[in-house]
VOFI-121877 format. One record per residue (C-alpha): residue in three letters; x, y, z. Coordinates in Angstrom, 3 decimals. Each point is the difference from the previous one (the first is absolute). Layout:
% VOFI-121877
<residu:ALA; c1:X; c2:Y; c3:Z>
...
//
This chain:
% VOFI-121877
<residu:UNK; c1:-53.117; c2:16.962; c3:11.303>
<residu:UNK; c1:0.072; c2:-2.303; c3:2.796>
<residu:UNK; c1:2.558; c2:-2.513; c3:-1.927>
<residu:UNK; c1:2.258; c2:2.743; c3:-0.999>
<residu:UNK; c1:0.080; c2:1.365; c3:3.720>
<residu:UNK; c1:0.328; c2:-3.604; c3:2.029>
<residu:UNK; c1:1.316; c2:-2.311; c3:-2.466>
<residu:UNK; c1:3.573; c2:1.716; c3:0.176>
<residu:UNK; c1:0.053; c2:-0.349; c3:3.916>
<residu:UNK; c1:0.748; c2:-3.634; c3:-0.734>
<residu:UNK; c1:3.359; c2:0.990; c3:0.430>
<residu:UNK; c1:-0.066; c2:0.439; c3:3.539>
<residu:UNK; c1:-2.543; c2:-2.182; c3:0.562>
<residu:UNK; c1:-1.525; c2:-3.219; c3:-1.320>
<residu:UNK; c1:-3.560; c2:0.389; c3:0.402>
<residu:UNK; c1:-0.238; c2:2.472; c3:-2.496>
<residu:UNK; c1:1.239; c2:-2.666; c3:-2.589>
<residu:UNK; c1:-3.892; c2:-0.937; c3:-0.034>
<residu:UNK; c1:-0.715; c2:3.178; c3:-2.383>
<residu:UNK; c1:1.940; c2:-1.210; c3:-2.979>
<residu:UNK; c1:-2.676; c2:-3.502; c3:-0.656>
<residu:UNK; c1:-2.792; c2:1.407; c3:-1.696>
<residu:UNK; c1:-2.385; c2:-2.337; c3:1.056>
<residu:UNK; c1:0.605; c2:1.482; c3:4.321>
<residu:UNK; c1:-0.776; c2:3.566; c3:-2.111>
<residu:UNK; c1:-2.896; c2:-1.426; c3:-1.875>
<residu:UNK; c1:-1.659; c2:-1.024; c3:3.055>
<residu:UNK; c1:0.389; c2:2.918; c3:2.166>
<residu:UNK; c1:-1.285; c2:1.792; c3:-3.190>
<residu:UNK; c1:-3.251; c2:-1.712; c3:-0.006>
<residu:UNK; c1:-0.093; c2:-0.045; c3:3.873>
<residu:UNK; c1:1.034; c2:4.077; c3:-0.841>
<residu:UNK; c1:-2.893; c2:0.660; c3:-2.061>
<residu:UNK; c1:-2.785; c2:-2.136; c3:1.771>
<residu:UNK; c1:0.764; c2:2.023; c3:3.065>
<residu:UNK; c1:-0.270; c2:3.305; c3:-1.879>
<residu:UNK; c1:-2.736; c2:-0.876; c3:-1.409>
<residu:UNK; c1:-1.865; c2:-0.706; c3:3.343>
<residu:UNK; c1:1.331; c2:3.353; c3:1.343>
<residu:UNK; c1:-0.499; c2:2.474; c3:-2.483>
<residu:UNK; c1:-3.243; c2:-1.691; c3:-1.540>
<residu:UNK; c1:-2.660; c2:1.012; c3:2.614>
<residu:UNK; c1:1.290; c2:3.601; c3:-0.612>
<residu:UNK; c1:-0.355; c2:-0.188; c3:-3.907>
<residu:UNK; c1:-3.370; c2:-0.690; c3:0.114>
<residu:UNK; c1:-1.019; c2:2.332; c3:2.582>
<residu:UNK; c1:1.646; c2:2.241; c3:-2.758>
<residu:UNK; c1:-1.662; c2:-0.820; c3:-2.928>
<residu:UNK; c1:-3.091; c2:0.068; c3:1.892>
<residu:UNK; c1:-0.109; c2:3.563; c3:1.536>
<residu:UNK; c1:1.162; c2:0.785; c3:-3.867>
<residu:UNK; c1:-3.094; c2:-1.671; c3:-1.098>
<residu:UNK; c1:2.149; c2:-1.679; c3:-2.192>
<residu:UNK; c1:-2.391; c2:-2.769; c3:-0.666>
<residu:UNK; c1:-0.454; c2:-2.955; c3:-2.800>
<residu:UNK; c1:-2.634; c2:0.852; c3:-2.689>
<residu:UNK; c1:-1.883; c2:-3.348; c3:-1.356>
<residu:UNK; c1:-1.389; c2:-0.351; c3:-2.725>
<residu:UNK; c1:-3.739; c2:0.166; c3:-0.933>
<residu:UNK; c1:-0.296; c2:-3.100; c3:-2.298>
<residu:UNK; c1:2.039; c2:-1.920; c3:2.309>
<residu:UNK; c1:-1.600; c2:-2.443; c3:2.716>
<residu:UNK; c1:-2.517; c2:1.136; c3:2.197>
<residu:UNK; c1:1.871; c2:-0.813; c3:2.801>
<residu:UNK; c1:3.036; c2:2.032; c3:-0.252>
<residu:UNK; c1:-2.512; c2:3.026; c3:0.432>
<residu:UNK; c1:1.002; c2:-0.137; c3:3.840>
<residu:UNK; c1:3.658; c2:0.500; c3:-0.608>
<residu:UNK; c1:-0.536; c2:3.239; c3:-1.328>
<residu:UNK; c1:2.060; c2:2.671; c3:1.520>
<residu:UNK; c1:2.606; c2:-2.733; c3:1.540>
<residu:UNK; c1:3.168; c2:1.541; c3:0.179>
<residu:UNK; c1:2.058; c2:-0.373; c3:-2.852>
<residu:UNK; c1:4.006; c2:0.395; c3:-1.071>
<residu:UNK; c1:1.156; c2:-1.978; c3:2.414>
<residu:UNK; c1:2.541; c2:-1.098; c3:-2.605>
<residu:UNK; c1:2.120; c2:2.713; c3:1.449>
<residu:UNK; c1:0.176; c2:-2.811; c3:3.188>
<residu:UNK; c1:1.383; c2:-2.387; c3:-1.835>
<residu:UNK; c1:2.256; c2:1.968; c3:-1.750>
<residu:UNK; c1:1.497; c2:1.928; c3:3.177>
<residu:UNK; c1:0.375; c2:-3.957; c3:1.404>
<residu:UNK; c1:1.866; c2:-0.974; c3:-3.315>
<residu:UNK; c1:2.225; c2:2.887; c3:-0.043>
<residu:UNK; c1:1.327; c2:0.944; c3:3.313>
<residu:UNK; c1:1.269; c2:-3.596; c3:1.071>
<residu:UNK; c1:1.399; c2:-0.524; c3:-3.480>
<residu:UNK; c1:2.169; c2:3.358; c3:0.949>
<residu:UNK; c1:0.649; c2:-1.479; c3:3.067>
<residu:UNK; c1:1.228; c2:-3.793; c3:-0.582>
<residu:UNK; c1:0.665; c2:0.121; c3:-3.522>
<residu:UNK; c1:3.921; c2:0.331; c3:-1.373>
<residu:UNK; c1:-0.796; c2:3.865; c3:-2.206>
<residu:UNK; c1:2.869; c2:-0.195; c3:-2.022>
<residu:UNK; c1:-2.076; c2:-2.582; c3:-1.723>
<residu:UNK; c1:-1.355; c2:1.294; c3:-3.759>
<residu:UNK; c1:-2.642; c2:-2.728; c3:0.557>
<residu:UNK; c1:-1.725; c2:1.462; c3:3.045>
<residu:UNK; c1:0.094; c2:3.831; c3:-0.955>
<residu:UNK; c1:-1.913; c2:-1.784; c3:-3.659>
<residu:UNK; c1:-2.226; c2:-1.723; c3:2.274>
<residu:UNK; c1:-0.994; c2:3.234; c3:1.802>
<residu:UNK; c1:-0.050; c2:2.441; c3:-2.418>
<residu:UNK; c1:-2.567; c2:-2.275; c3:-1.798>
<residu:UNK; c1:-2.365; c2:-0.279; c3:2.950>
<residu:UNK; c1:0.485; c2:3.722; c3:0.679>
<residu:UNK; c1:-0.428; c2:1.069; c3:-3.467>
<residu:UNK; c1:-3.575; c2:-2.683; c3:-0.670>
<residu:UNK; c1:-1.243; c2:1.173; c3:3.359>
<residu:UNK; c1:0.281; c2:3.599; c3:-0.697>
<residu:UNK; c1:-2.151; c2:-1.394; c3:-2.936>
<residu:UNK; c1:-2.647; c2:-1.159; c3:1.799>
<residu:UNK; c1:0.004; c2:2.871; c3:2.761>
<residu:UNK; c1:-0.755; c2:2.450; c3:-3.069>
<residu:UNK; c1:-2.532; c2:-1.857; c3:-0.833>
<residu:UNK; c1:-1.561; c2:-1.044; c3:3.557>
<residu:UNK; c1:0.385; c2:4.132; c3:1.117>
<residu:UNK; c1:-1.826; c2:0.910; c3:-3.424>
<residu:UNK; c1:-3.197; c2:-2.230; c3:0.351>
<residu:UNK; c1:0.167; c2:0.095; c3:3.854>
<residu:UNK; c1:0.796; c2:3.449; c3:0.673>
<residu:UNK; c1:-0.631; c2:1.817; c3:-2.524>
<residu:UNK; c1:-3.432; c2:-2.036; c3:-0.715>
<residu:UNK; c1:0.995; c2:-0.554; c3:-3.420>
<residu:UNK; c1:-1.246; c2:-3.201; c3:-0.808>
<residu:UNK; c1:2.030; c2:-0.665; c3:-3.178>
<residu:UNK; c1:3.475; c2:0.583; c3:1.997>
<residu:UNK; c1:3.066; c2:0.306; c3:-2.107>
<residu:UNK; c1:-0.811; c2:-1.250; c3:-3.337>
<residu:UNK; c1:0.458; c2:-3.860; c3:-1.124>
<residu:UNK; c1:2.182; c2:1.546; c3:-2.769>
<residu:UNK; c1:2.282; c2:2.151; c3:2.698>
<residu:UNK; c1:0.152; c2:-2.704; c3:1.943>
<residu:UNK; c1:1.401; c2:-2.218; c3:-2.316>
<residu:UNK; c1:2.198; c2:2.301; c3:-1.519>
<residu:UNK; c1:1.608; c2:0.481; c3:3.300>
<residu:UNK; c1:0.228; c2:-3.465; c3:0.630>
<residu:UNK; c1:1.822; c2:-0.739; c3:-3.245>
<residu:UNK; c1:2.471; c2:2.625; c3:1.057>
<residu:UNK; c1:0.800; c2:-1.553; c3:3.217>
<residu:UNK; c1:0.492; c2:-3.539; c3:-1.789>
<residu:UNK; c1:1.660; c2:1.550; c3:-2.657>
<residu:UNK; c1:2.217; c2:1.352; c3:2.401>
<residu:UNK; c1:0.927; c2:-3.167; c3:2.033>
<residu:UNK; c1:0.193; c2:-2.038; c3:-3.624>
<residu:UNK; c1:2.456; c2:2.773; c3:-1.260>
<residu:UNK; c1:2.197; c2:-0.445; c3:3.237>
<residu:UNK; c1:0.074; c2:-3.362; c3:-0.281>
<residu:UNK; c1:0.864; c2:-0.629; c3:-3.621>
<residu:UNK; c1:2.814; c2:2.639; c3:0.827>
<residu:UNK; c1:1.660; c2:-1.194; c3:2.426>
<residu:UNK; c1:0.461; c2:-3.449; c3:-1.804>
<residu:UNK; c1:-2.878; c2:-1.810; c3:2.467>
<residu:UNK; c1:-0.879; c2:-3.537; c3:-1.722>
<residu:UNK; c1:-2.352; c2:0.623; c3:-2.891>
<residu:UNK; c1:-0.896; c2:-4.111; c3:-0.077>
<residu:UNK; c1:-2.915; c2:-1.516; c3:1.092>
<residu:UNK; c1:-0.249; c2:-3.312; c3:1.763>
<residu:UNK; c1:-2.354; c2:-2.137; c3:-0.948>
<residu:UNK; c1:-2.250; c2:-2.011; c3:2.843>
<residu:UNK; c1:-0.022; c2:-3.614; c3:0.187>
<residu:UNK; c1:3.223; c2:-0.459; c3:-2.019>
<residu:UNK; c1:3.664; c2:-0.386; c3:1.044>
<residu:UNK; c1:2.321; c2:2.813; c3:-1.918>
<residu:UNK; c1:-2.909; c2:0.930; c3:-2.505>
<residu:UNK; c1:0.579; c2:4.276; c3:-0.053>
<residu:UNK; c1:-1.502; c2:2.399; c3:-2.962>
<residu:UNK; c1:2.779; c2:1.932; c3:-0.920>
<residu:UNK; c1:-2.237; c2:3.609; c3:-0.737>
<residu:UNK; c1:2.689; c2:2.391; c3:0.038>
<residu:UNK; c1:-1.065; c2:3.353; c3:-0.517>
<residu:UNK; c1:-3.456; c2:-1.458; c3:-0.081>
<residu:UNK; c1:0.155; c2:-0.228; c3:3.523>
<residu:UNK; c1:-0.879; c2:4.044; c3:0.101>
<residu:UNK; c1:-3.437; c2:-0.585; c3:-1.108>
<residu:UNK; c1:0.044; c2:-3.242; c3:2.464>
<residu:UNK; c1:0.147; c2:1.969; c3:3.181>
<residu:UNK; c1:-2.078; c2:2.412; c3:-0.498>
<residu:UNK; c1:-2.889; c2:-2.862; c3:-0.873>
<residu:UNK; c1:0.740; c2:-1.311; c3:3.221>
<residu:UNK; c1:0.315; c2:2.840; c3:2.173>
<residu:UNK; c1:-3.250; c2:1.651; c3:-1.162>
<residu:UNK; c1:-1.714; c2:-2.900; c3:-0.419>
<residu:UNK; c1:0.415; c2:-0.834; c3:3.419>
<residu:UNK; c1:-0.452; c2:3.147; c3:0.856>
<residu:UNK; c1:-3.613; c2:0.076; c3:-1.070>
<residu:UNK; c1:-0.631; c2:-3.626; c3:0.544>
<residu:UNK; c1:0.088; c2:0.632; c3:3.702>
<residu:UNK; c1:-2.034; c2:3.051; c3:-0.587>
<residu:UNK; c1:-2.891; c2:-1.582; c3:-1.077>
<residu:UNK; c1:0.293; c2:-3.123; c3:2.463>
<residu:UNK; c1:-0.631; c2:2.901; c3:2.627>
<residu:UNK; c1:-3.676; c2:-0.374; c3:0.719>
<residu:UNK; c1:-1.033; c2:-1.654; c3:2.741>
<residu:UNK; c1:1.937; c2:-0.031; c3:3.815>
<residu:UNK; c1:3.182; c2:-1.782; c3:0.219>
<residu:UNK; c1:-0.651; c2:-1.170; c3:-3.709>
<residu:UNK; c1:2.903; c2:1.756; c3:-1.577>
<residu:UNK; c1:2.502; c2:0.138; c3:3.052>
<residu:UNK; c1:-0.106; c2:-3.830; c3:1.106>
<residu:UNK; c1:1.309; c2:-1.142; c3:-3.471>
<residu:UNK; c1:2.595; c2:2.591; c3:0.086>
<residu:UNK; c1:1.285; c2:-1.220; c3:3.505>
<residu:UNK; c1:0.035; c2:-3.518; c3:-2.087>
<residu:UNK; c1:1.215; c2:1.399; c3:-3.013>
<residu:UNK; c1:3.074; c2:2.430; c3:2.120>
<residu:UNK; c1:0.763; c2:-3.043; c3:1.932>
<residu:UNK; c1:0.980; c2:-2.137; c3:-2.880>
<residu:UNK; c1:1.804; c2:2.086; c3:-1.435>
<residu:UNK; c1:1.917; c2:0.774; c3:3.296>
<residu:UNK; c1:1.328; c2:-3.719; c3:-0.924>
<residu:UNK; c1:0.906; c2:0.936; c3:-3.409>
<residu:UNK; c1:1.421; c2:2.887; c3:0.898>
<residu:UNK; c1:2.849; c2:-1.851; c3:2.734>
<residu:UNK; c1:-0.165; c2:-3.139; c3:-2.457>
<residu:UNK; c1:1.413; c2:1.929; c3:-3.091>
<residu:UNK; c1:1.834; c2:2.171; c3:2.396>
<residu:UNK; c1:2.382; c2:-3.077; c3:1.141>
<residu:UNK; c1:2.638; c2:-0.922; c3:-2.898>
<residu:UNK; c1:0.023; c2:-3.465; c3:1.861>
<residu:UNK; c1:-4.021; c2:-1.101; c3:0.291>
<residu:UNK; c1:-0.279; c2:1.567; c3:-3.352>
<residu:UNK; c1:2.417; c2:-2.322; c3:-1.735>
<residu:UNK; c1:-1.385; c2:-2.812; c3:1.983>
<residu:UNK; c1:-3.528; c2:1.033; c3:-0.967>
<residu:UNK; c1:1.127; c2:0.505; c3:-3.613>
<residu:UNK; c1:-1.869; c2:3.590; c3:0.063>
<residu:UNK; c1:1.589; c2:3.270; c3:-0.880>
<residu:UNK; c1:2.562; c2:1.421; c3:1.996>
<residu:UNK; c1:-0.454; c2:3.906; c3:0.982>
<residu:UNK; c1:2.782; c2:2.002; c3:1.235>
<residu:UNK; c1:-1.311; c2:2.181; c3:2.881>
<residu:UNK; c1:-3.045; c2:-1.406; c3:-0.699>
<residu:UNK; c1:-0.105; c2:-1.508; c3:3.486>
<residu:UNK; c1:-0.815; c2:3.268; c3:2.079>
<residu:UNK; c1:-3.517; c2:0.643; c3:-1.739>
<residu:UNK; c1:-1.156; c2:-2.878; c3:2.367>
<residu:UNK; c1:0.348; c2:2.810; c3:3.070>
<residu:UNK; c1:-2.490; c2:2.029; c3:-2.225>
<residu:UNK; c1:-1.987; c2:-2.915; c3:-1.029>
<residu:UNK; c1:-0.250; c2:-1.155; c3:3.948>
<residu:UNK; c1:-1.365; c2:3.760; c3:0.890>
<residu:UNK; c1:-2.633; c2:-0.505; c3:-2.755>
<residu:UNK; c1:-0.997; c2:-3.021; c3:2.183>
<residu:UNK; c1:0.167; c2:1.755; c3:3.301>
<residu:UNK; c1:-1.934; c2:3.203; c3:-1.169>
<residu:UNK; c1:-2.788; c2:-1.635; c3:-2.232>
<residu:UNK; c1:-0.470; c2:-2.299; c3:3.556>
<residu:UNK; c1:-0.300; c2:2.794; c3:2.044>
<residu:UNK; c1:-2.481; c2:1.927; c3:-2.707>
<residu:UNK; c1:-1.997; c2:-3.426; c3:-0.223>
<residu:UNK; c1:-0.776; c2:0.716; c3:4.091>
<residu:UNK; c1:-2.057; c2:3.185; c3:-1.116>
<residu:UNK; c1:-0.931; c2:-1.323; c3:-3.481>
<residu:UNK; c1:-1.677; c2:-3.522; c3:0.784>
<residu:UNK; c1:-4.181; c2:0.209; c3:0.021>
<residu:UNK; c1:-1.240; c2:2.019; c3:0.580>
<residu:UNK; c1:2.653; c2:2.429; c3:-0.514>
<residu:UNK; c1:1.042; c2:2.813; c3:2.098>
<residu:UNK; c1:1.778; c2:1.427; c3:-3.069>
<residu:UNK; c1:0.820; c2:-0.793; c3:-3.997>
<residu:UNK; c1:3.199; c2:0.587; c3:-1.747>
<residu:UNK; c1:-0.799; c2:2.305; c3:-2.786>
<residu:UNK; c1:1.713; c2:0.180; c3:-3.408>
<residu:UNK; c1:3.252; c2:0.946; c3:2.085>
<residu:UNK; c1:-0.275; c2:-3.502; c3:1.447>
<residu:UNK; c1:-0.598; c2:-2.007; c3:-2.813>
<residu:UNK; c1:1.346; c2:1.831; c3:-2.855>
<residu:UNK; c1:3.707; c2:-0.143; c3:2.062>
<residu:UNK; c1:-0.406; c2:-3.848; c3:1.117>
<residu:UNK; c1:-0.467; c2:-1.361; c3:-3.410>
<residu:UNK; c1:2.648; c2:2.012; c3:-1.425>
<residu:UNK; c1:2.635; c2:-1.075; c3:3.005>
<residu:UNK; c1:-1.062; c2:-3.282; c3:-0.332>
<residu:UNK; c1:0.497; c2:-0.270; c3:-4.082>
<residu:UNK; c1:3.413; c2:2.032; c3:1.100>
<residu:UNK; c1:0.887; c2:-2.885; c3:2.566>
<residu:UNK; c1:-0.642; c2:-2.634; c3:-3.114>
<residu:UNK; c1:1.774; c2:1.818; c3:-2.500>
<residu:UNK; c1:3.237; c2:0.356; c3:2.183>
<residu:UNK; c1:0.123; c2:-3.710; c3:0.950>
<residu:UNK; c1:-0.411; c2:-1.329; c3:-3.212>
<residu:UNK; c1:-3.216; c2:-1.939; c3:0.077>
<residu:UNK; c1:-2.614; c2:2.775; c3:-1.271>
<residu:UNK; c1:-1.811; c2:-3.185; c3:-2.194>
<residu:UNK; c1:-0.818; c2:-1.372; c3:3.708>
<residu:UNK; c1:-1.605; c2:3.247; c3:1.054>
<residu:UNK; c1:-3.020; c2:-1.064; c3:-1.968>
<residu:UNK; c1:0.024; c2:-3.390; c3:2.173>
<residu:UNK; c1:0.911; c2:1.921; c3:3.272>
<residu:UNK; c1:-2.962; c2:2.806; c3:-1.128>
<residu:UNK; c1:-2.733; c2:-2.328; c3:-1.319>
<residu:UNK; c1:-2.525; c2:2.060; c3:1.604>
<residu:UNK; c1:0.920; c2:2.906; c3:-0.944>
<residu:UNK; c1:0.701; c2:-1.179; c3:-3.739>
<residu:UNK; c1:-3.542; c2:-1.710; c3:0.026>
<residu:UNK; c1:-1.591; c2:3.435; c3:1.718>
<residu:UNK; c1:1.599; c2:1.707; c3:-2.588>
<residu:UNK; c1:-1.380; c2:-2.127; c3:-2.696>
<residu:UNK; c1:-2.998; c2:-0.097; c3:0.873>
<residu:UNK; c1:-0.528; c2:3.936; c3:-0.833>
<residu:UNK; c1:1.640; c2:-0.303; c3:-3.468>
<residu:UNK; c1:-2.672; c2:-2.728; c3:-1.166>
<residu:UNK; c1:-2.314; c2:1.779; c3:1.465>
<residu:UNK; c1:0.865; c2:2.810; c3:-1.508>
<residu:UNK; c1:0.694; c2:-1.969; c3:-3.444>
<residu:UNK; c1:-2.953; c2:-2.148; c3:-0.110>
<residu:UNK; c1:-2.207; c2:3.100; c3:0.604>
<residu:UNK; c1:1.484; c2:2.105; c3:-2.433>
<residu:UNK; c1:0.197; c2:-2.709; c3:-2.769>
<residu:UNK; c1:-3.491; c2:-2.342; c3:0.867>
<residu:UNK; c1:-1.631; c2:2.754; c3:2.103>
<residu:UNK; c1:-0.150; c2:-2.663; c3:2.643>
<residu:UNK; c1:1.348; c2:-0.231; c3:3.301>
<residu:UNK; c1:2.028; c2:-3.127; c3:1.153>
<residu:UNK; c1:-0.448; c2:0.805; c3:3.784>
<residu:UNK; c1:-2.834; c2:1.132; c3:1.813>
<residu:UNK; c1:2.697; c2:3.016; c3:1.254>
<residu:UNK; c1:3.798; c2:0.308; c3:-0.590>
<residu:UNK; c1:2.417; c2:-0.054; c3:1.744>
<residu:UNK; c1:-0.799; c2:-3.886; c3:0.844>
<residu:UNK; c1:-0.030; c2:0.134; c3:3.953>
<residu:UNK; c1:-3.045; c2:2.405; c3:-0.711>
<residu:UNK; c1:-2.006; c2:-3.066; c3:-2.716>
<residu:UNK; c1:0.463; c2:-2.154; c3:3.051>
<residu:UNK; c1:-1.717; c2:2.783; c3:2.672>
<residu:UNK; c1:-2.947; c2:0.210; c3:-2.703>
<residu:UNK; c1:-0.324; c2:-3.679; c3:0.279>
<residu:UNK; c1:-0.749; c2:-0.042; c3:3.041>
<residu:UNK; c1:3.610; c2:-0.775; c3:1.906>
<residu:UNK; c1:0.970; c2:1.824; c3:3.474>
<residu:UNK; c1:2.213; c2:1.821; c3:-0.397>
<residu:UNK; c1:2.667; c2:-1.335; c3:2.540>
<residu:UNK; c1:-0.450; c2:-3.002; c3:-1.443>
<residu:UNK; c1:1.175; c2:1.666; c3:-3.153>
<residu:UNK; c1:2.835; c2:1.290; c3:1.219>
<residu:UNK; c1:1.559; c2:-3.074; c3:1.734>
<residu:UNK; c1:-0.686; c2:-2.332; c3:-2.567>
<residu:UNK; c1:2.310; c2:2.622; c3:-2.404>
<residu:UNK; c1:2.467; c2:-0.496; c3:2.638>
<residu:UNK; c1:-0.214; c2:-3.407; c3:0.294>
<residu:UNK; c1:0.411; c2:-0.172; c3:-3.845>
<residu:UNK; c1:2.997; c2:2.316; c3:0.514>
<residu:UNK; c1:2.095; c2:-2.324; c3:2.489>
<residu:UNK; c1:-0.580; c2:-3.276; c3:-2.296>
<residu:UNK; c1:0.893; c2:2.396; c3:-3.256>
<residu:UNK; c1:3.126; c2:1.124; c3:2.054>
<residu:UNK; c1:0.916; c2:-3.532; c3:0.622>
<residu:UNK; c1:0.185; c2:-1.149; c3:-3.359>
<residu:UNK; c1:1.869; c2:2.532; c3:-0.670>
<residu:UNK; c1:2.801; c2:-0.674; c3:2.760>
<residu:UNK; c1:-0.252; c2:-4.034; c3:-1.488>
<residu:UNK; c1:0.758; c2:1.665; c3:-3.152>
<residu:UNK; c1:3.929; c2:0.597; c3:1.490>
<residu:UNK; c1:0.689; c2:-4.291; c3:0.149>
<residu:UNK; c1:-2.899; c2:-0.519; c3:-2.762>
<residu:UNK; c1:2.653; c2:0.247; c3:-2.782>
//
């Protein structure tokens, strides 16, 4: 909104020359959402507490999330108020990119707020059933995967690690994005457990991909870097940089012991922006680098899962795998910033990954 009201004035005036680099919109994006975040957070809360809108835990779970009973929860809608409004603002909208980018994180969160409002609210403790959930989720990446495939986006896959090595997948590539987009989705789902678990290696996660985003987005660095060049891909880093700002500003109330957790409408509509973000600039194999804990938190409940169905043995004291370490005895902050730690490094490798070739 902002761009398409001041960037025109350059006309009469220099200064507002600034508003066509994305990288002067991507900051004031993040800067954008941080500060909305700070403002509009206390309020939230206050919200969801007079609503008695308060996280449930678990019975078999540790014995020492018992306390956090009845913190508020759903502050996903936070984050995704401080993702949306300054990606209106800075953000160029007659870009197909960034209306995919929100409808996705819309569309997931409404998801998740169905089934927050069901178990929270309506004190239903099974929420909106796995199946409905996933059926809805499918949808949404069906939706983005038929869009793309459409509209003649590139259906090949680069391959880390090596220098013009793509998997041509053609219509393949359907089935592709929805793995990715739901997977993530729910990957980042079950990572949120503990405070600040989930939302630190998103800020890591968002962040690199803010680089992908204006690397892939730049016919010139792209050719240098010998990665693949996306048309218009280059504005999703404004979107990208107010996933940054926004999951900052929710880690202020979020960071233990937290003052609030994100809910399904959180998590659910992170993962899926983020598997959007890796999808659109072409290096959705990384995302599994760039994710590592939320790939290994995810794995962790299908062997569970497996090994108890098939052995009738567990693998893990407790799945997800942040909880196995609580049962053994770790704090949890420690916990939570030795994920992150794990995060950065995993992020790193993957940004090596654009000379490693």
């Amino acid at each position: 909104m902002l761009y398409h009201l001041l960037y025109p004035l350059y006309k009469y005036h220099t200064v507002f020359n600034v508003f066509q680099y994305i990288t002067f919109r991507t900051i004031y994006a993040v800067v954008t959402a941080l500060l909305l975040s700070f403002i509009i957070g206390p309020y939230i809360i206050r919200k969801l507490s007079a609503m008695q809108i308060g996280q449930v835990i678990r019975k078999d779970g540790p014995a020492n999330h018992f306390i956090k009973e009845g913190t508020p929860t759903m502050g996903g809608v936070l984050i995704l108020l401080a993702i949306i409004i300054p990606t209106l603002l800075w953000a160029n909208l007659t870009n197909s990119y960034v209306w995919l980018l929100i409808a996705v994180t819309l569309g997931l969160g409404a998801i998740g707020f169905v089934d927050d409002y069901k178990k929270v609210v309506q004190k239903n403790s099974k929420g909106l059933l796995p199946g409905h959930k996933f059926l809805w989720q499918l949808i949404i990446a069906s939706g983005v995967a038929v869009f793309l495939y459409f509209t003649g986006f590139n259906t090949s896959v680069a391959v880390p690690f090596f220098k013009n090595v793509v998997i041509p997948l053609g219509w393949l590539y359907v089935p592709f994005v929805i793995l990715v987009i739901v997977g993530a989705s729910n990957a980042v789902n079950l990572t949120d457990g503990l405070d600040g678990l989930a939302i630190g290696p998103i800020i890591i996660a968002a962040a690199t991909y803010m680089l992908f985003t204006y690397l892939t987005g730049h016919v010139k660095i792209a050719n240098y870097l010998q990665i693949m060049y996306v048309p218009k891909g280059g504005e999703l880093t404004i979107f990208a940089g107010a996933m940054v700002g926004a999951s900052l500003g929710f880690l202020w109330f979020n960071s233990y012991p937290a003052q609030v957790f994100m809910g399904d409408v959180g998590s659910l509509a992170l993962g899926g922006a983020l598997g959007t973000l890796a999808i659109i600039t072409k290096q959705e194999i990384l995302l599994v680098l760039v994710g590592g804990i939320f790939v290994v938190e995810a794995l962790s409940v299908i062997f569970q899962v497996g090994s108890f169905k098939l052995r009738g043995k567990r693998i893990f004291k407790m799945a997800p795998l942040h909880h196995h370490f609580e049962l053994n005895g770790w704090p949890e902050p420690k916990i939570i910033v030795r994920f992150w730690i794990i995060s950065i490094i995993l992020s790193l490798i993957a940004i090596s990954t654009l000379k490693l070739r």
